[in-house]
KEGUSE-95472 format. One line per 3 residues: number of its first residue (from 0); their letters; for each residue z negated, y negated, x of C-alpha. Coordinates in pm, 1 decimal. Each point is the difference from the previous one (the first is absolute). Layout:
N
NUM = A = Z,Y,X ~ ...;
***
This chain:
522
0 = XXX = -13067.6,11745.8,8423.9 ~ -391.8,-42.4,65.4 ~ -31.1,-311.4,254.1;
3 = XXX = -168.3,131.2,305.7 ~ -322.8,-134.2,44.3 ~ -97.7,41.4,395.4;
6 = XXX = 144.0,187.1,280.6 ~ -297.6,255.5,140.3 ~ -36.7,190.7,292.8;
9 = XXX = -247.0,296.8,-2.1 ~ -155.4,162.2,306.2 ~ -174.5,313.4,27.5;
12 = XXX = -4.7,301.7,165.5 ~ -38.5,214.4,-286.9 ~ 248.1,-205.3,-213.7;
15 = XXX = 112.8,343.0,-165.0 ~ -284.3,8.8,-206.4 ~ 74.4,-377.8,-157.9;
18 = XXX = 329.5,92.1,-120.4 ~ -172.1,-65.4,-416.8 ~ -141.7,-339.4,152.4;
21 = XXX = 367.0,-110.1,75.3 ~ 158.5,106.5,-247.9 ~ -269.0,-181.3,-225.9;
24 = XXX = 129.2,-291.6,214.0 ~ 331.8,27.4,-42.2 ~ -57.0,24.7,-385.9;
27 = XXX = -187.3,-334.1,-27.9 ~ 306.2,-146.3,200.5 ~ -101.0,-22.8,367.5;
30 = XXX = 288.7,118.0,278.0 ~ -223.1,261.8,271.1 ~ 83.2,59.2,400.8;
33 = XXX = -236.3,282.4,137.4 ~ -104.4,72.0,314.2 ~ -236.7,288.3,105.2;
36 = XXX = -108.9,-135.7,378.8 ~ -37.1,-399.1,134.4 ~ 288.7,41.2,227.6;
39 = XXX = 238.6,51.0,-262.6 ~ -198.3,-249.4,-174.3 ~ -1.1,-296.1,222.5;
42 = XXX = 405.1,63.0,78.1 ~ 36.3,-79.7,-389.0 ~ -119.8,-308.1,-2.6;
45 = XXX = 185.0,-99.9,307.7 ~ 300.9,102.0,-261.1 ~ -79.6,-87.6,-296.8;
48 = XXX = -266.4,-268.1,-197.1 ~ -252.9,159.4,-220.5 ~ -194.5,-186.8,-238.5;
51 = XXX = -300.3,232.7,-26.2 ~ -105.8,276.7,289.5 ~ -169.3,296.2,-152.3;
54 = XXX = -226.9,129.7,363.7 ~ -189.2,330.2,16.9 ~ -286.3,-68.6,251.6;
57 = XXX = -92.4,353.8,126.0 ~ 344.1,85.4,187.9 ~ 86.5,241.8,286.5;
60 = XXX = 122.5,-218.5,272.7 ~ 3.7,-335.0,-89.3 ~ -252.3,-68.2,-210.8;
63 = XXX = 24.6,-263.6,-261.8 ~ -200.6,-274.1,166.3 ~ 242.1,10.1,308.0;
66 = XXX = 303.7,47.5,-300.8 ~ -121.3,-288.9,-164.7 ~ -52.7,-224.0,347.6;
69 = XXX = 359.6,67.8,67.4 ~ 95.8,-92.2,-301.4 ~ -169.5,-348.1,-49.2;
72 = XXX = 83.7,-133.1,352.1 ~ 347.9,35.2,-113.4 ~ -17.2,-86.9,-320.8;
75 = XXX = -327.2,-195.4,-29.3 ~ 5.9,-118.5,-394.5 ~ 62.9,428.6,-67.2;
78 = XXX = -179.0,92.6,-286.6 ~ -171.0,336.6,64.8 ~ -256.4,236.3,-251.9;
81 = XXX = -123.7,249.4,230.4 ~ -106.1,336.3,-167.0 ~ -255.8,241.9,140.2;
84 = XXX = -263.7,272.9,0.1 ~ -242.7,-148.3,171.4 ~ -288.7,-237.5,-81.1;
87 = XXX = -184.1,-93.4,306.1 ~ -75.0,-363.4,-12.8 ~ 131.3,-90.4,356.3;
90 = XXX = 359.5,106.2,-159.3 ~ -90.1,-228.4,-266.6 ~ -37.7,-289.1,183.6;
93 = XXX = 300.7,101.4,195.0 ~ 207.1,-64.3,-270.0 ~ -157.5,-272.4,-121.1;
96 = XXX = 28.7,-214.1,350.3 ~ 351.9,119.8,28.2 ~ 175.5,-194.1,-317.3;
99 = XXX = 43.1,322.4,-255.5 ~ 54.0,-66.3,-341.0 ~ -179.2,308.7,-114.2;
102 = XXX = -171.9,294.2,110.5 ~ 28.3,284.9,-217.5 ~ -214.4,368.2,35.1;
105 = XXX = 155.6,329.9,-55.2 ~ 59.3,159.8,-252.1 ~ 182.9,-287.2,-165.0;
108 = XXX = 179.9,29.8,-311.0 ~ 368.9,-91.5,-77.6 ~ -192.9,-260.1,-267.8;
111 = XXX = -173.7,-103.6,294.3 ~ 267.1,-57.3,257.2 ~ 198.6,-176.1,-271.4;
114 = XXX = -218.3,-273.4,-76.5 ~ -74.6,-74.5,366.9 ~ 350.6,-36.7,26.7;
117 = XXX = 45.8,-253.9,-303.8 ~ -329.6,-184.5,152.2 ~ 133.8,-32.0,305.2;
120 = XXX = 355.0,-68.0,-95.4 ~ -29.2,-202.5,-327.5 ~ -317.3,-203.2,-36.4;
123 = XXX = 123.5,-304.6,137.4 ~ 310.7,9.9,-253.4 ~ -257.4,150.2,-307.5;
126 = XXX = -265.9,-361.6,122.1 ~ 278.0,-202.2,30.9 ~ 148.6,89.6,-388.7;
129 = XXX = -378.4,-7.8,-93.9 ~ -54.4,-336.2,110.9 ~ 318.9,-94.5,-168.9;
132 = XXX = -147.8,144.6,-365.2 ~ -326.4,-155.9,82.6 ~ 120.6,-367.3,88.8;
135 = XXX = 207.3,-43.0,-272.1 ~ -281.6,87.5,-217.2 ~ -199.3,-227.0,205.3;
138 = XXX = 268.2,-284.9,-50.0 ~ 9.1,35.9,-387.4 ~ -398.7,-40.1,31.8;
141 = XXX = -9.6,-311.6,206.1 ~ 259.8,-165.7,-188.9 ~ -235.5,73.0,-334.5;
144 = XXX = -304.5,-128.7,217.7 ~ 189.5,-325.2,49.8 ~ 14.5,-46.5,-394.3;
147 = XXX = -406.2,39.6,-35.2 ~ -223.1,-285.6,78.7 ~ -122.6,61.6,375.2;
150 = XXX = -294.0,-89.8,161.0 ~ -34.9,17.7,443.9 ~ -90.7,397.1,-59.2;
153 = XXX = 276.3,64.7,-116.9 ~ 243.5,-190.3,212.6 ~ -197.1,158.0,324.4;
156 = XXX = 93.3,323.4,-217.7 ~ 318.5,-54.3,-57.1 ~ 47.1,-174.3,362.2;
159 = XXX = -122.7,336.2,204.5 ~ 224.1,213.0,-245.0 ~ 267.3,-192.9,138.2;
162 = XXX = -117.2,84.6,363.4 ~ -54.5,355.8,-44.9 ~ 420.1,10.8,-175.0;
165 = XXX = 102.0,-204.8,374.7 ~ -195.3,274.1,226.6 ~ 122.4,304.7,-179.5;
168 = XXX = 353.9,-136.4,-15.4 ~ -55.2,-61.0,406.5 ~ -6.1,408.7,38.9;
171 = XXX = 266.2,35.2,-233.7 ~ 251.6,-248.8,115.3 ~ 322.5,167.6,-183.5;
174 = XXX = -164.7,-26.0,-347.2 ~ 219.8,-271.2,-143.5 ~ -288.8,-177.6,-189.6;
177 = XXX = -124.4,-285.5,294.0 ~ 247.6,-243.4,-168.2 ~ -161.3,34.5,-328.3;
180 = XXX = -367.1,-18.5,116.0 ~ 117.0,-311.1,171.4 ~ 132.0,-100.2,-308.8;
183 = XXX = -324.0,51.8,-167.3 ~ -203.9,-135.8,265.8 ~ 209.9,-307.8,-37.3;
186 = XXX = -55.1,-9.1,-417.1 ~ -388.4,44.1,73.7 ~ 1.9,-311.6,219.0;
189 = XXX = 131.8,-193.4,-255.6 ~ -266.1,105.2,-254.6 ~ -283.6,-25.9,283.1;
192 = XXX = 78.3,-369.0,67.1 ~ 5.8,-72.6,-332.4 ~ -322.9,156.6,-51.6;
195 = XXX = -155.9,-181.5,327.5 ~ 137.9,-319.6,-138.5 ~ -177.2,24.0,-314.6;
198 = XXX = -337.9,166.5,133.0 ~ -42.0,-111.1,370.4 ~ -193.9,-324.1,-94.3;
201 = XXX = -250.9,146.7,-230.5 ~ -99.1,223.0,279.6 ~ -66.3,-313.0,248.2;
204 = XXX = -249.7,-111.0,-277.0 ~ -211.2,345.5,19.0 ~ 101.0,126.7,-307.3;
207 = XXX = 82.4,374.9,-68.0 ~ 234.5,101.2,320.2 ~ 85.3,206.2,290.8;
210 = XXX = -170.9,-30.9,340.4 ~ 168.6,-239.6,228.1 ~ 3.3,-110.9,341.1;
213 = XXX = -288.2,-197.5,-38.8 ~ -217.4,296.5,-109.7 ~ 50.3,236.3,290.7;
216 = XXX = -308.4,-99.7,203.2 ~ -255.8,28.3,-300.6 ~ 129.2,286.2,-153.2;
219 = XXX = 86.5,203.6,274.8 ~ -187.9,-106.9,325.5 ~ -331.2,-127.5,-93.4;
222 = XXX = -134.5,285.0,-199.8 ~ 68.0,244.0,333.6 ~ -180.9,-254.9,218.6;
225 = XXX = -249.6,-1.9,-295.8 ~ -62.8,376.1,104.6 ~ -16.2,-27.3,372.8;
228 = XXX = 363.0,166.8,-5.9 ~ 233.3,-95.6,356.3 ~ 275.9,-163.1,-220.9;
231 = XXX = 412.4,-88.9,149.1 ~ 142.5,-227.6,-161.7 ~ 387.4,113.7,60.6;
234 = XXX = 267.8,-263.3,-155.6 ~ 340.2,78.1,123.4 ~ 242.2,-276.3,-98.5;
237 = XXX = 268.9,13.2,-237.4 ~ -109.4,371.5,-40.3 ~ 192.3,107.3,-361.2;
240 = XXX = -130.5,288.9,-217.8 ~ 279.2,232.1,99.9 ~ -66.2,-70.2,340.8;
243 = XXX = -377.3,142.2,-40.4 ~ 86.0,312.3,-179.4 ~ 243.0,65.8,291.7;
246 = XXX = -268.5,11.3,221.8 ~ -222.2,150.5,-243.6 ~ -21.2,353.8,147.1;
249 = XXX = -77.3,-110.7,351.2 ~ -332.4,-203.6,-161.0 ~ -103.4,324.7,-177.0;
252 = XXX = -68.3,250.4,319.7 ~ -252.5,-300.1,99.9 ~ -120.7,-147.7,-273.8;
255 = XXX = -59.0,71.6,-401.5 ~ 209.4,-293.3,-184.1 ~ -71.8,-189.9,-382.4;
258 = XXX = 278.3,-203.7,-54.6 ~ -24.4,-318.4,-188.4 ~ 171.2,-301.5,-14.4;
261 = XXX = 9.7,-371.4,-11.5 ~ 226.7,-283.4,-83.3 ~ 81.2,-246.4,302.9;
264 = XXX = -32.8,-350.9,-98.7 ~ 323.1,-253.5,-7.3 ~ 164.3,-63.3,172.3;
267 = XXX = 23.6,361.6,149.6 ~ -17.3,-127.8,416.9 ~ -292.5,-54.2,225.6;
270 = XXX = -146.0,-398.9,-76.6 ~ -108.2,146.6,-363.5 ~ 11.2,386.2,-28.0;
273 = XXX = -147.0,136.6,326.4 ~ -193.7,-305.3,88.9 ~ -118.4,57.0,-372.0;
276 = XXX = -203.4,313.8,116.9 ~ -163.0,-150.6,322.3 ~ -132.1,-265.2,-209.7;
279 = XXX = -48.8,99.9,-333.8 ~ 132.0,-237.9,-104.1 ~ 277.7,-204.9,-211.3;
282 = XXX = 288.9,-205.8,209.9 ~ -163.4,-379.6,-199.8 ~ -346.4,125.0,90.0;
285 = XXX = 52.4,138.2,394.6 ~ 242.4,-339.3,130.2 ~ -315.1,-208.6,-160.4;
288 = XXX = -224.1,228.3,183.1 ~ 201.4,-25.5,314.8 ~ 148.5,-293.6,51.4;
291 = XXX = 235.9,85.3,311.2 ~ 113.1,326.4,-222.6 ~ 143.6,-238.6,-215.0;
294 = XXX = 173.4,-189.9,307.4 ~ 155.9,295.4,103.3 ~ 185.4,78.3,-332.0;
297 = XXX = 111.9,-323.5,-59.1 ~ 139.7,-39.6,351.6 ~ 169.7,345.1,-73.2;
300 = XXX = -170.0,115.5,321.4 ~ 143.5,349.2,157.4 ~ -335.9,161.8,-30.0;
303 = XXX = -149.1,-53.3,-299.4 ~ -307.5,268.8,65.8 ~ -137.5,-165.2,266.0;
306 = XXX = -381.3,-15.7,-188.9 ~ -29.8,378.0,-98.9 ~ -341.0,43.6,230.3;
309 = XXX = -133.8,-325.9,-116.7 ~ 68.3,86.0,-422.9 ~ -149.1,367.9,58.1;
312 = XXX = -320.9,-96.5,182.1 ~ -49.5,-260.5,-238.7 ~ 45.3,245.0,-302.1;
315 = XXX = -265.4,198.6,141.6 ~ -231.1,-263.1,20.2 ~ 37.4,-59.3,-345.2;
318 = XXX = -90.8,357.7,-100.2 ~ -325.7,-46.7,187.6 ~ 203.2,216.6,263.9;
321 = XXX = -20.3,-238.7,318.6 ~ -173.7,270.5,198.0 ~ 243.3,248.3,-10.8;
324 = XXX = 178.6,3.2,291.5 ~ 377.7,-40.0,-69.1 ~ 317.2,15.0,242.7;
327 = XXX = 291.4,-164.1,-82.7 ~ 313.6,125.7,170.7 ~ 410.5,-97.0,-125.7;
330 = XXX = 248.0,213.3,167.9 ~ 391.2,-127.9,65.9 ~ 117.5,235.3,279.5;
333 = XXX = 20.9,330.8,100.1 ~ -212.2,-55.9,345.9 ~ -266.1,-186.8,-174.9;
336 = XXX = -55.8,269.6,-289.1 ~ -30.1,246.5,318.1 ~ -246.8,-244.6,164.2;
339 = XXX = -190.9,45.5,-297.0 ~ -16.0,377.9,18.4 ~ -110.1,41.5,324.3;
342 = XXX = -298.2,-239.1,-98.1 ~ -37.5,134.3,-366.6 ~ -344.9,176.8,134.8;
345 = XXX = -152.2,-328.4,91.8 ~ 64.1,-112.0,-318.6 ~ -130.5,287.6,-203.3;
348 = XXX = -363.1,-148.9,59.5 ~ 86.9,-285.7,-267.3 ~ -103.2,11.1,-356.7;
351 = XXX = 357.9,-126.7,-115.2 ~ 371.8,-7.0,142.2 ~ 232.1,-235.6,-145.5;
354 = XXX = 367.5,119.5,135.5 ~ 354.0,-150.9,-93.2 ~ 291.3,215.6,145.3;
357 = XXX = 329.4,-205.4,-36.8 ~ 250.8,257.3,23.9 ~ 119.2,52.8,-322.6;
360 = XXX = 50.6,-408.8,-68.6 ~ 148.3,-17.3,340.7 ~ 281.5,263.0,-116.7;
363 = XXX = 131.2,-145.2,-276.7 ~ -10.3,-355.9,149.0 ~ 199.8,153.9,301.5;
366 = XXX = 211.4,201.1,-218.6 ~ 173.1,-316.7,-129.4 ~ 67.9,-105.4,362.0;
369 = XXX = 140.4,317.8,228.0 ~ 317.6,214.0,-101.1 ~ -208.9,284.4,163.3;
372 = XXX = -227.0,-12.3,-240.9 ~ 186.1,-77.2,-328.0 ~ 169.2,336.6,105.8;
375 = XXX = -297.6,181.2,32.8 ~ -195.4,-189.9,-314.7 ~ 296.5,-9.8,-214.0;
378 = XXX = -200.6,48.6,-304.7 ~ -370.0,117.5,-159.0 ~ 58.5,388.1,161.0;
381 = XXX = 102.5,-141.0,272.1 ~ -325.8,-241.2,-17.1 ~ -258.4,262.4,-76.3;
384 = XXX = 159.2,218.4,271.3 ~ -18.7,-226.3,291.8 ~ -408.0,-101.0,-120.3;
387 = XXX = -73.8,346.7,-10.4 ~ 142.1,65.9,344.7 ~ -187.6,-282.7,169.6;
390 = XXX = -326.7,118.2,-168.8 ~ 86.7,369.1,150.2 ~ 19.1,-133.7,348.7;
393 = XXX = -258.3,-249.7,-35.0 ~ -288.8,-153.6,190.5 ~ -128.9,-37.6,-407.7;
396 = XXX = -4.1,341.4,-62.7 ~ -221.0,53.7,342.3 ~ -251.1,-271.8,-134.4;
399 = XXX = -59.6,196.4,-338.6 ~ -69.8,291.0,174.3 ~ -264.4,-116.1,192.4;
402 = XXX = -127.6,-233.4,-323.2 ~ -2.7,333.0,-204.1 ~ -168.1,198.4,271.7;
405 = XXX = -295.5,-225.7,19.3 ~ -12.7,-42.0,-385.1 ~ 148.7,-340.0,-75.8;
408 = XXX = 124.1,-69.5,-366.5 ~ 349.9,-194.9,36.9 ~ 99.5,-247.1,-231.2;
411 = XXX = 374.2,49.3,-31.9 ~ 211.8,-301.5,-185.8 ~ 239.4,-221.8,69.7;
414 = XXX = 66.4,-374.5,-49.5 ~ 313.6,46.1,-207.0 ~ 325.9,188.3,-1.4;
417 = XXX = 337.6,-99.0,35.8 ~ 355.3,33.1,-177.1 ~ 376.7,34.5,90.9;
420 = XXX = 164.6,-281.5,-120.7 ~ 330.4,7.8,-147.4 ~ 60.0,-329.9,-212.1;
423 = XXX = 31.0,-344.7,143.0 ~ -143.7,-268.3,-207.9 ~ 35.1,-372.5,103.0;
426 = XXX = -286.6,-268.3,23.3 ~ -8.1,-338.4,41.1 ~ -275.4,-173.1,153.8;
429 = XXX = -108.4,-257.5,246.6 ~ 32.5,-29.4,425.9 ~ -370.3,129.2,21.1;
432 = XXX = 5.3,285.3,-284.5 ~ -138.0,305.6,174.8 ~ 237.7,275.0,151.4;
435 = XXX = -41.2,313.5,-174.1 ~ 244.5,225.5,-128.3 ~ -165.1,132.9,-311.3;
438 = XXX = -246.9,-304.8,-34.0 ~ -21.8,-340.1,59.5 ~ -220.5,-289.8,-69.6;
441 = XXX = 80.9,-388.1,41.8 ~ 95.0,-349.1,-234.1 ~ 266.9,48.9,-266.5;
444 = XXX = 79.2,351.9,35.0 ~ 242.9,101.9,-260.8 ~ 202.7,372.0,-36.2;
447 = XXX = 128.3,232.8,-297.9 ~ -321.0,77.9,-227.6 ~ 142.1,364.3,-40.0;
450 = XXX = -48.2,79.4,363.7 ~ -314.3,-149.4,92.0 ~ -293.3,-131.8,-95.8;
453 = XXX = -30.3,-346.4,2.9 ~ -346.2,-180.3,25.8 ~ -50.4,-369.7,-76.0;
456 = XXX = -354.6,61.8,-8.3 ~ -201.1,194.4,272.6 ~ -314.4,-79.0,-103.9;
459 = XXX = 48.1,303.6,-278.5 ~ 126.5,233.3,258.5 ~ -308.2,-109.2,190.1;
462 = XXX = 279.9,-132.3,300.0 ~ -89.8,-284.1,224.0 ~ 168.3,-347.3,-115.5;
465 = XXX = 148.9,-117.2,374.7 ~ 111.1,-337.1,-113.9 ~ 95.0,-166.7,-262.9;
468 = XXX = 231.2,144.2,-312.0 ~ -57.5,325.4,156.5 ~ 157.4,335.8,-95.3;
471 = XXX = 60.2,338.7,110.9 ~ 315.1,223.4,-100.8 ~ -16.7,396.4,36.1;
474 = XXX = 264.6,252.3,-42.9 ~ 2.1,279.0,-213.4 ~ 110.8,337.5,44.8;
477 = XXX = 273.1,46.5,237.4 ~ 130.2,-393.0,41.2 ~ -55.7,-201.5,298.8;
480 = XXX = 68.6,-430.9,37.9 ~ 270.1,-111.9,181.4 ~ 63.1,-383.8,61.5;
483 = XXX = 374.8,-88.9,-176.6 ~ 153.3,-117.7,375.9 ~ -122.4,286.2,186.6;
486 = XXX = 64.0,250.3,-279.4 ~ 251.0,240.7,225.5 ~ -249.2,-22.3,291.2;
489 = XXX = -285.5,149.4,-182.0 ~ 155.3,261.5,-194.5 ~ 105.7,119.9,329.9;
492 = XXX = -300.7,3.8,105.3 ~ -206.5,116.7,-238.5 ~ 137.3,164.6,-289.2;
495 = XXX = -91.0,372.7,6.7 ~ -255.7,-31.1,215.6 ~ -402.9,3.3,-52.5;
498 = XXX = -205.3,-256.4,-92.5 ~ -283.4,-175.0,-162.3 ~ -205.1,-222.8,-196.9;
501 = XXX = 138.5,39.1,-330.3 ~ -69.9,174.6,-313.7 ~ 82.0,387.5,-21.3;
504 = XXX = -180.8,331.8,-25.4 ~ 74.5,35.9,367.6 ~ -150.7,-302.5,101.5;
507 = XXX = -300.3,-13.3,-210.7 ~ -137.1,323.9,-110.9 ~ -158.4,108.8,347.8;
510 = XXX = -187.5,352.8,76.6 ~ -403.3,-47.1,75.9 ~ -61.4,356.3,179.8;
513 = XXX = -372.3,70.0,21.9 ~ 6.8,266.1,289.2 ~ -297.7,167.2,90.5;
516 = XXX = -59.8,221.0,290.5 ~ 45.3,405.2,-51.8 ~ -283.1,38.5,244.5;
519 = XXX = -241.2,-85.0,-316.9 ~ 128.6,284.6,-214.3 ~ -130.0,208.3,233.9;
***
């Protein structure tokens, strides 16, 4: 017995004259209801659930507008194709403000009708078993990549691959697969720290490597100030690549986007990666620089970004760029970021913005703290979801409106990602070892080899030396350091929640989005 494959309800007035369309229908195993006026119409689908409306427009009576306003206050996720004669434009638009599927003109075909139908009815089912053939081709080609010998293009490769798998398998949620590109994502990690282990240091020394965090300015910023371009410096915190791609769309009605990328510096958190691209410079080099920089990191400070202004005015002044007038703004809270709005035309005068929006970091530091939000950022969907719903409703998204409307370019990056961590690993170390989760620095510092990196001597990582026999340890992939009497205390804490500083693709393979304004491709 042929499985039925939708339940349809046709209306029109002249439904007679369909009876070969429905019987081609019925053929290619769709069950029919017909109706020849609204009213009969509309009391069907107080009876019954249709997954596809067939609606004639031009109707004595009720016309199919009013049919189809009915319909959708009733039943608002209805899926309608609405059939007619006529092809004025306001009827068009119509239709297109009132959430149909389809609009089809008459004379229509029983070919025709029938693959409206399976569009409407089946393309989420035919993506979702596409994206099933495609991934696991995409699998078997990743897991070969992993064999080859890899340089940072293809990790980044490899890396956004990965992304694109996690937001496809966000709109198709019963696929079955997520488990296995976690899987995967997990085997990559392993192979990326490995790599990073083995290549990280020749890249400190200037040899053949990817851009970093210490490159941002003088790659990015100082050739638009070069030109006499109005240039924002945008670094939102902890931002990950999956996080920017959700967001994605909303840049691209303001602004045309090239993506590239960068690799944060290490530790992946604030004293070395972001203050890396205020300064331009390496950790040893900027707490010799700036001596109280270096107080505040050994003191293990709350704040450790407290010099921003003072690093980016001075990096402009190196460039010969001490003219251009620069703003400096960092933004923690909702009422300050809307502060800055309403004053955002005061600052467009400046040459140069620098702006730090901490919402993302603030997230997945939080998440690890309130039951609320572990329930509502349970996991990476969950992650990208809740980013991409602040940046909807945000003061942000007014700000690059009005920097696109008056022609601004926008550097967007971020300092580093972040990572859910799953495995506990546990450290020993002195009273006045730092505090982090996924990092740590201090005397005698000792953990397992397989799950972090362990560094005896900064110096090659280009890492201040606070003290003496200093040495750093950093986790890889998903682990995170727990101390062996408070072990039960910090896995309930902070096992499956975000975090950073460590080595991953999450954490240190970060977007650079070069976003110019539309306006200019006018």
């Amino acid at each position: 017995m042929m499985k039925i494959r939708g339940n349809i309800l046709w209306v029109d007035d002249e439904i007679e004259h369909l009876k070969p369309h429905i019987l081609f229908l019925k053929e290619k195993g769709y069950n029919l209801e017909i109706a020849n006026n609204g009213e009969d119409a509309i009391a069907l689908t107080k009876k019954e659930h249709f997954d596809l409306i067939l609606l004639d427009q031009s109707m004595p009576g009720m016309d199919g507008l009013e049919v189809l306003s009915r319909i959708k206050k009733n039943r608002h996720s209805q899926i309608v194709i609405m059939i007619t004669k006529t092809e004025d434009e306001w009827l068009m638009d119509e239709v297109i403000t009132s959430q149909v599927e389809q609009l089809l003109f008459k004379p229509v075909n029983p070919n025709q009708i029938f693959m409206a139908c399976k569009q409407a009815l089946e393309k989420n089912s035919l993506s979702q078993k596409k994206a099933t053939r495609d991934y696991l081709k995409e699998f078997q080609h990743i897991n070969d990549k992993l064999r080859e010998n890899l340089d940072h293009d293809d990790w980044w490769n490899i890396y956004d691959n990965l992304v694109e798998w996690q937001l496809k398998f966000d709109l198709y949620k019963d696929i079955g697969l997520n488990s296995i590109l976690e899987e995967q994502i997990q085997t990559c990690n392993k192979e990326f720290s490995a790599f990073i282990e083995q290549m990280y240091t020749g890249w400190l020394q200037k040899k053949k490597g990817p851009t970093l965090s210490t490159d941002i300015f003088e790659k990015y910023i100082k050739p638009e100030l070069d030109i006499e371009n109005k240039v924002c410096l945008l670094v939102v915190d902890c931002m990950r690549h999956d996080h920017f791609k959700s967001i994605q769309p909303l840049l691209e009605t303001l602004f045309t986007i090239d993506i590239d990328y960068k690799f944060s510096l290490l530790p992946t958190a604030t004293p070395y990666s972001r203050n890396a691209i205020f300064s331009g410079m390496f950790p040893d080099d900027m707490v010799k620089k700036y001596p109280q920089q270096s107080e505040d990191m050994q003191n293990d400070v709350s704040s450790l970004n407290q010099h921003e202004k003072t690093f980016l005015q001075d990096q402009l002044t190196r460039f010969k760029l001490e003219k251009k007038d620069m703003h400096y703004h960092k933004i923690w809270a909702v009422q300050e970021g809307k502060k800055f709005e309403n004053r955002i035309k005061d600052y467009l005068q400046k040459d140069m913005l620098g702006l730090v929006v901490n919402f993302v970091d603030i997230l997945a530091h939080n998440s690890s703290q309130s039951g609320v939000l572990k329930e509502m950022v349970p996991d990476e969907t969950g992650y990208r979801l809740a980013v991409k719903s602040w940046f909807e409703n945000s003061w942000l998204l007014g700000v690059l409106k009005e920097l696109s409307a008056n022609n601004w370019t926008v550097i967007l990056t971020s300092d580093h990602g972040s990572i859910r961590v799953q495995n506990d690993i546990m450290v020993a170390a002195d009273k006045g070892a730092s505090s982090g989760v996924r990092y740590k620095f201090g005397r005698n510092l000792n953990t397992n080899k397989k799950g972090a990196l362990v560094i005896k001597e900064p110096e090659l990582y280009k890492l201040p030396n606070f003290g003496p026999q200093p040495s750093y340890v950093i986790a890889k992939e998903d682990n995170y350091f727990v101390y062996p009497n408070d072990i039960h205390k910090y896995q309930n804490k902070f096992k499956n929640s975000f975090q950073h500083g460590g080595i991953s693709m999450e954490e240190m393979m970060v977007p650079i989005a070069v976003m110019r304004s539309k306006k200019n491709d006018n």
